[in-house]
C-alpha positions in Angstrom: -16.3 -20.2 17.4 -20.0 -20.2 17.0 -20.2 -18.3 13.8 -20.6 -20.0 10.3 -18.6 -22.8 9.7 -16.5 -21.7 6.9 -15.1 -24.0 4.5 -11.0 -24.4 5.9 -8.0 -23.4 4.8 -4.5 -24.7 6.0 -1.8 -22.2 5.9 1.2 -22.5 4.6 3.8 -23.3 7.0 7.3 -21.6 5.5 7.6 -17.8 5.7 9.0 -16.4 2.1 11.7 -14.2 2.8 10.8 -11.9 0.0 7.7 -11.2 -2.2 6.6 -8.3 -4.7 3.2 -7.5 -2.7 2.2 -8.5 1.0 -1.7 -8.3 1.2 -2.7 -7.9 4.9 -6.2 -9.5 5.1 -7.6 -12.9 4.3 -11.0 -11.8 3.7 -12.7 -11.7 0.5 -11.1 -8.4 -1.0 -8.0 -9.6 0.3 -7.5 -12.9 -1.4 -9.2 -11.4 -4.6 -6.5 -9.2 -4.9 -3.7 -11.9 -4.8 -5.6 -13.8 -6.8 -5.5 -10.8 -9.7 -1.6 -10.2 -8.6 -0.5 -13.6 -8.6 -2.2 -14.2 -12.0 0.0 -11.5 -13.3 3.3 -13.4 -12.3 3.7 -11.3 -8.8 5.1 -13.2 -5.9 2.7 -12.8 -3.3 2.0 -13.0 0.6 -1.1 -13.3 1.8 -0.9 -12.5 5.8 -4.7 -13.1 7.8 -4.0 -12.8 11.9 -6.7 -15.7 11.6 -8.0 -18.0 9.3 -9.5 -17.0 5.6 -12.5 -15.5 5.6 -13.7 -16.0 9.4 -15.0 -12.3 9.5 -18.0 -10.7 7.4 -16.4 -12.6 4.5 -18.5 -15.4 6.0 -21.1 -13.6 8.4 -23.0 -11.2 5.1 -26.4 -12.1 3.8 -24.7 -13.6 0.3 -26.6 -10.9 -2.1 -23.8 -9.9 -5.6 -25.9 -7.0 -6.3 -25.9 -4.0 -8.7 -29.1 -3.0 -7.5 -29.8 0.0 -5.1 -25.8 0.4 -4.9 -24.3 3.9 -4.7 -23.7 5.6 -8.0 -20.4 5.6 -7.4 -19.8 1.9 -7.3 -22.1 1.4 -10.0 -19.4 1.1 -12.6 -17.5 -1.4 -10.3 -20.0 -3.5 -9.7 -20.9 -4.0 -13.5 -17.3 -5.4 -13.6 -18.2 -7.8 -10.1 -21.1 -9.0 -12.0 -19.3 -10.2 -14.8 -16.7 -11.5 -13.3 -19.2 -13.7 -11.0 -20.3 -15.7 -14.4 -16.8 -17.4 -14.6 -15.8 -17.5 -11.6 -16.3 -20.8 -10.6 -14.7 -22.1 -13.6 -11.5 -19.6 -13.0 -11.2 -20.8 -9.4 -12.4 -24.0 -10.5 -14.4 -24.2 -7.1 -18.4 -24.1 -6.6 -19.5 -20.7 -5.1 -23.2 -21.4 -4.6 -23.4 -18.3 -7.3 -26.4 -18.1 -9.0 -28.6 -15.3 -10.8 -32.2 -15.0 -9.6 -33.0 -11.8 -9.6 -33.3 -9.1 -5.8 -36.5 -7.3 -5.3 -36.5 -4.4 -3.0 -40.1 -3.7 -1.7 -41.4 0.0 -1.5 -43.5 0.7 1.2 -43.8 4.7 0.8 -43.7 7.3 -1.9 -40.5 8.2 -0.3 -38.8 4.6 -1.2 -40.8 4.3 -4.4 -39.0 7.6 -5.5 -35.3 7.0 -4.2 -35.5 3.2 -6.3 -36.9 5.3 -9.4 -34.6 8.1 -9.3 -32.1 4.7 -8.8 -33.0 3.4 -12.4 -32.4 6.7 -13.9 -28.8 7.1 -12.7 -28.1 3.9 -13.9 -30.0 3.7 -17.4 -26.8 4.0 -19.1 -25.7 0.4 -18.1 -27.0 -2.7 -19.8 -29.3 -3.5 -16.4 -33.1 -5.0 -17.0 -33.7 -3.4 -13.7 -37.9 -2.5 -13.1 -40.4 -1.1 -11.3 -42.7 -4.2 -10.4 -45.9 -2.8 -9.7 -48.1 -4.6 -6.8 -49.5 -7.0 -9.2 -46.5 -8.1 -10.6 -45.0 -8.3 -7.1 -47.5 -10.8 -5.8 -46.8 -12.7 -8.5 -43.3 -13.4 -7.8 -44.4 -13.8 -4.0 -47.6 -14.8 -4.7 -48.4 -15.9 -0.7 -47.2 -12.2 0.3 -49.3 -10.0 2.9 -47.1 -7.1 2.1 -48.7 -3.8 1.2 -46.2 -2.1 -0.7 -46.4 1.0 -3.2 -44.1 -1.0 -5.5 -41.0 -3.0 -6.0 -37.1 -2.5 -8.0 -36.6 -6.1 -9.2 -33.2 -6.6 -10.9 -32.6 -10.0 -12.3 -29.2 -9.5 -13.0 -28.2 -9.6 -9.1 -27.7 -13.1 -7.8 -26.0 -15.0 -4.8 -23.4 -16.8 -3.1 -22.3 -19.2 -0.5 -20.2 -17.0 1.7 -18.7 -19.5 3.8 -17.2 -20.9 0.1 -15.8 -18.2 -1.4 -13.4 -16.4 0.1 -11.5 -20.0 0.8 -12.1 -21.0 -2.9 -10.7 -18.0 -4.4 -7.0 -18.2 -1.7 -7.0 -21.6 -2.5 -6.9 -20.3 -6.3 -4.4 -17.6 -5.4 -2.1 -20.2 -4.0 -1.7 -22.5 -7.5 -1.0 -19.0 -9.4 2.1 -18.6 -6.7 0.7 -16.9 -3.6 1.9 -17.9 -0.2 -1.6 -18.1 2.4 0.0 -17.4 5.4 -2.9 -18.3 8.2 -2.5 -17.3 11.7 0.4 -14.6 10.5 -1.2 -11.3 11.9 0.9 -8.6 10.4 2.4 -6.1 13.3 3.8 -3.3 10.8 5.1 -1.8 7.9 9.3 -0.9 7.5 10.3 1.8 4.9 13.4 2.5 3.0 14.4 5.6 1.7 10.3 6.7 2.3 8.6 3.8 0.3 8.1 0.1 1.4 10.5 -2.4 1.7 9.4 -5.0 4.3 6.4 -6.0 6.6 7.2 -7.1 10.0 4.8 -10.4 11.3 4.7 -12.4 14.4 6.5 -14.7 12.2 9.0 -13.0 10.9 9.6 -10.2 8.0 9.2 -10.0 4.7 10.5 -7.8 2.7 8.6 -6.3 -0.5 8.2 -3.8 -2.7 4.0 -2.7 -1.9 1.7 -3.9 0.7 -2.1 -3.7 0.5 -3.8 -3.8 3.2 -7.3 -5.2 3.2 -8.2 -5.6 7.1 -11.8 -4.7 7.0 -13.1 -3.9 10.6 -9.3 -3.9 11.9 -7.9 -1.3 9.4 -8.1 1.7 11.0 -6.5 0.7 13.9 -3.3 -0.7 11.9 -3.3 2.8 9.9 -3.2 4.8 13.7 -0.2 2.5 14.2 1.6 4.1 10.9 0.3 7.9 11.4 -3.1 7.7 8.8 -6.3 8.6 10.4 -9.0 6.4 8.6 -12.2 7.4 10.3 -13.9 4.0 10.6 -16.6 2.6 12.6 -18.3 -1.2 12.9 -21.9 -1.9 13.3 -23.2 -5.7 13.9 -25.5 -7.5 11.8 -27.6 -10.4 13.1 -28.3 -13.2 11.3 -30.7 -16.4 11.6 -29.4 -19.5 9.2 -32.8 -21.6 8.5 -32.9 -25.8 7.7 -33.9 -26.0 4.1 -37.3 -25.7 3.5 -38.9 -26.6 0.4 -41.1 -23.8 -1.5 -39.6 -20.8 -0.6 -39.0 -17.9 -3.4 -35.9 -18.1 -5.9 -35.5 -14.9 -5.8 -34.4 -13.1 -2.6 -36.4 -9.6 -1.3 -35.5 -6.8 1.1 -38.0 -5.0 2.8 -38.2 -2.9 5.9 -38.6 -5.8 8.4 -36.6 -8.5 6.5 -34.7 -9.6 4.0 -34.0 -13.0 2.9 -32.2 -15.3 0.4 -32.3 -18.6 -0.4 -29.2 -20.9 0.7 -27.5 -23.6 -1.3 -28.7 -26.0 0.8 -32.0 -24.8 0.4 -32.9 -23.0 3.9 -33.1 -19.0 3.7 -30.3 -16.3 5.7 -32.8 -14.2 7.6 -32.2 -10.5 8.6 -33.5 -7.5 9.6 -33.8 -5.3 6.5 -32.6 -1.8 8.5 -31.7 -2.4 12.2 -27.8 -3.0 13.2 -26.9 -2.6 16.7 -23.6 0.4 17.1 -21.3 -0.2 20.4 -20.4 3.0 21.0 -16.2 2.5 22.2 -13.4 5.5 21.5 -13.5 5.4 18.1 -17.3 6.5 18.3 -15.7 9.9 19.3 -12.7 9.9 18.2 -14.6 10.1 14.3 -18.2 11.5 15.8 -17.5 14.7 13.5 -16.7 12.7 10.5 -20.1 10.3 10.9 -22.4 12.9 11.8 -24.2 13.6 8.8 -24.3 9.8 8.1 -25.9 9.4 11.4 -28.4 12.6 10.7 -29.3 10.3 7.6 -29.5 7.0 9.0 -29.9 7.3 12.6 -33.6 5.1 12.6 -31.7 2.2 11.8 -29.0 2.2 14.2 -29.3 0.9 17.9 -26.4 2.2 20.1 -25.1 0.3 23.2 -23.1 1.3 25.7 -21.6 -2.0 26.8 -17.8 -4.1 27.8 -17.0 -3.5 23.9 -16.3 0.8 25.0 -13.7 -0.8 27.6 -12.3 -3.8 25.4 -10.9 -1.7 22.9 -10.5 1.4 25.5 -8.0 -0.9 26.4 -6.0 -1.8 22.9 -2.8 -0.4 22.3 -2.8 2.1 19.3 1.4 2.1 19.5 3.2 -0.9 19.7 7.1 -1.9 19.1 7.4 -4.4 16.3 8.7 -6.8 18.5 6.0 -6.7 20.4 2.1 -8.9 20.1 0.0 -6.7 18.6 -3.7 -6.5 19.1 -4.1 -8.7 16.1 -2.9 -11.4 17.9 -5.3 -10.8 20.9 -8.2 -11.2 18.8 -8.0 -13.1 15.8 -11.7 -13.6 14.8 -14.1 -10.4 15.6 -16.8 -12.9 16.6 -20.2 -10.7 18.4 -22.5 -12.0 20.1 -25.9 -11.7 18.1 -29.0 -9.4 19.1 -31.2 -12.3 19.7 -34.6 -9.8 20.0 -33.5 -8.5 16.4 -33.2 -11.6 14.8 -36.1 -12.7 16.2 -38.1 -10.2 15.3 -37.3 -9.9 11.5 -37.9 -14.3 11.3 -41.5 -13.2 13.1 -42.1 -10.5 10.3 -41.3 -12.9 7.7 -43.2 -15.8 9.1 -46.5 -12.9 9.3 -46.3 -12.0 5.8 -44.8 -15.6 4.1 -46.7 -17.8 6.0 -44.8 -20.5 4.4 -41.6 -19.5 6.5 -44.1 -20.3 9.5 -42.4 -23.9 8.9 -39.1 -22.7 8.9 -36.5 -24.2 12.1 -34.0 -21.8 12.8 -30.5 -23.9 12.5 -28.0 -21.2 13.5 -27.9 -17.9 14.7 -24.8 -15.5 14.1 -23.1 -11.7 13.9 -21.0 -10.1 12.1 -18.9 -6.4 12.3 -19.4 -4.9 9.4 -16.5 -1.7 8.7 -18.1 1.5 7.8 -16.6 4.7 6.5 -18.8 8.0 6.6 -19.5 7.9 3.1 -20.5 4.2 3.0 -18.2 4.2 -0.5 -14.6 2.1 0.2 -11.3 3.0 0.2 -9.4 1.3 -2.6 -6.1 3.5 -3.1 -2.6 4.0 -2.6 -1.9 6.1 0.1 -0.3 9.3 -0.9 2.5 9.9 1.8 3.5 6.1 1.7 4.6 5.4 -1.6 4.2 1.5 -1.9 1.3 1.1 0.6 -2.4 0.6 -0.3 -5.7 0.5 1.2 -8.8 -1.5 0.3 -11.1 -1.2 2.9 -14.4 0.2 4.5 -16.8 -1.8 2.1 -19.8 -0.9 4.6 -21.7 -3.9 4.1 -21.2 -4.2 0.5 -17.9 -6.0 0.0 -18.8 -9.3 -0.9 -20.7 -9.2 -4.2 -18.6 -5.9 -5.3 -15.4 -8.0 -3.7 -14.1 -10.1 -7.1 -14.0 -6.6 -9.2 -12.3 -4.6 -5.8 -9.2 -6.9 -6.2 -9.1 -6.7 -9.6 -9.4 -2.6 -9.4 -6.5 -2.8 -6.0 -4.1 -4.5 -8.7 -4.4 -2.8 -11.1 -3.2 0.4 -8.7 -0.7 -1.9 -7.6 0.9 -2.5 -11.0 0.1 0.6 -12.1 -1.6 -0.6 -14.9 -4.7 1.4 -16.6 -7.5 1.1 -13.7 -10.8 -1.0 -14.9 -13.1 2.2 -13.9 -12.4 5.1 -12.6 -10.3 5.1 -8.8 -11.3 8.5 -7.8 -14.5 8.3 -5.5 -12.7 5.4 -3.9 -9.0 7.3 -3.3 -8.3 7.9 0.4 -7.3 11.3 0.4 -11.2 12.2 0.3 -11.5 12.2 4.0 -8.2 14.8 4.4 -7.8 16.8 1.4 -10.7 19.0 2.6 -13.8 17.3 -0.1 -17.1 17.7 0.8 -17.7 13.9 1.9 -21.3 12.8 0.2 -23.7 10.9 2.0 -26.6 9.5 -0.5 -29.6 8.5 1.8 -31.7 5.5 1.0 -29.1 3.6 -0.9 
């Protein structure tokens, strides 16, 4: 597999017969939320059709910020942030997480509005979020030939090794209690008496009492095998992986062109700071009337392609008997192949306006699918009409910093214990109960 090399985790090797939860999904929601259960004394299953964390879990830029997040995760991501500060010590594992600070250039009026009208929707949270002005831009980027109008700089927002984490926190998981079942795609869900009572693997079943399932890009598809229509769509990020390089900023800055961060290691993850390539396949219009005012809003930073992805999952079975392979175990890593032209372009950006990046050598190159719901907000819920089943999924590109407090918010709906903010923007009904689904621009 060409993408990042993530840090490895060996399955266990005995199926438990029985557990309290199944979590379906080795990614970093998914083994944050056995983590949280598994603390609490629940027997738990973690089931990933692949290996932990080989998906976006590994293949995101590594930002934990509050900053420039929907309103509606604001709350949530409060509780991320200070759940980041110990959690190395909790997991006792080194993250790569540090504070030091995200700045988000303004290059219009129109961007220098949407990042102040940002800071007054979230002046009720103890944030030292700014407005830099130019000056105090240039002198956190003092080399800089950007002409910006100004600049949100949040030094409580930080970053993390992604290739670490998710392994460090299912290694965790698995001392409170929690089987790590690797290569264990899960086919299905069996009921009893209309509530859970078993999943059905390649391996074998297990019966339990609630399963959550945290499948990121994948979810949709396993909900169409149980009668739920998640609307769900992926878009690919490329992503250039620099050698260290000595010099380079602290903290890490989007801007239209590019966005970096600095890496452990000391290189930088490079990215385009708005272009993501969309494969139009089925799903594209199967859920075009659910995405269209998201793609009025953001259409400028989309590319669609019309490529062998529309016949590749043309071809995937949306029914299938439980004792049959499932698509799971067709495709156990979703590994794209990266735009090489976008990449480039955004490391030739950079090196125009750092020249010091003009030194950089580019190391790796990789893509990742990141799961989007027409909102951009996730689903972290129980599902109504499935008593016992839950969702925690459609994180849009923001799952990994938000990820520690999304597993902590799935169990408490799991254990039905008193939720650590408010579940409702994040409740699946939203996209079938007939609400008006809001799309916030610029965020």
């Amino acid at each position: 597999m060409p993408g990042p090399r993530v840090v490895p985790v060996y399955g266990d090797n005995d199926l438990p017969e029985s557990v309290d939860v199944v979590v379906i999904g080795g990614g970093i929601i998914g083994v944050s939320t056995a983590l949280e259960l598994a603390e609490q004394g629940m027997r738990v299953a973690l089931c990933e059709k692949g290996q932990i964390g080989h998906e976006q879990s590994s293949r995101n830029w590594g930002w934990v910020r509050i900053s420039r997040r929907d309103p509606r995760e604001v709350a949530l991501m409060a509780e991320a942030l200070a759940i980041w500060q110990t959690l190395d010590r909790r997991i006792e594992a080194d993250t790569g997480y540090t504070r030091a600070g995200i700045v988000f250039a303004c290059h219009d009026e129109q961007q220098l509005q949407q990042n102040q009208q940002w800071l007054e929707q979230v002046k009720d949270f103890p944030l030292s979020s700014q407005m830099l002005d130019e000056g105090q831009f240039r002198q956190k980027f003092p080399a800089t030939s950007l002409k910006i109008k100004g600049a949100l700089y949040t030094p409580e927002d930080g970053r993390a090794e992604p290739q670490k984490v998710a392994p460090a926190i299912a290694e965790a998981a698995r001392r409170k209690g929690a089987f790590i079942l690797t290569e264990c795609a899960v086919r299905g869900i069996e009921t009893q008496a209309g509530r859970v009572s078993s999943v059905i693997t390649e391996r074998g079943e297990i019966a339990c009492q609630s399963v959550v399932l945290a499948g990121g890009a994948w979810s949709s598809l396993f909900t169409a095998r149980h009668g739920l229509r998640l609307p769900q769509l992926k878009v690919i990020n490329s992503v250039i992986r620099t050698a260290p390089l000595s010099g380079g900023p602290e903290a890490a800055l989007w801007c239209h062109d590019f966005a970096i961060r600095k890496r452990q290691d000391g290189g930088y993850t490079v990215a385009s700071g708005h272009a993501n390539l969309a494969d139009l396949v089925p799903d594209s219009f199967r859920y075009a009337a659910d995405f269209f005012p998201a793609l009025r809003s953001e259409w400028r930073s989309l590319r669609f392609r019309l490529g062998g992805r529309f016949f590749d999952e043309a071809r995937l079975n949306r029914q299938w008997r439980m004792d049959q392979a499932s698509p799971f175990e067709y495709c156990r890593v979703l590994d794209p192949l990266p735009s090489y032209p976008m990449a480039d372009r955004a490391l030739s950006q950079l090196q125009q306006h750092l020249p010091l990046f003009r030194q950089a050598r580019v190391a790796q190159y990789w893509a990742g699918c990141i799961d989007v719901v027409p909102d951009a907000v996730p689903v972290i819920s129980a599902v109504d009409s499935q008593p016992g089943f839950f969702i925690a999924t459609g994180f849009s590109g923001h799952g990994f910093g938000i990820g520690p407090a999304a597993g902590r918010l799935m169990a408490d709906l799991v254990l039905g214990r008193t939720p650590v903010v408010d579940p409702d923007a994040f409740r699946f009904s939203r996209f079938s109960d007939g609400s008006k689904i809001q799309i916030l621009s610029g965020v």
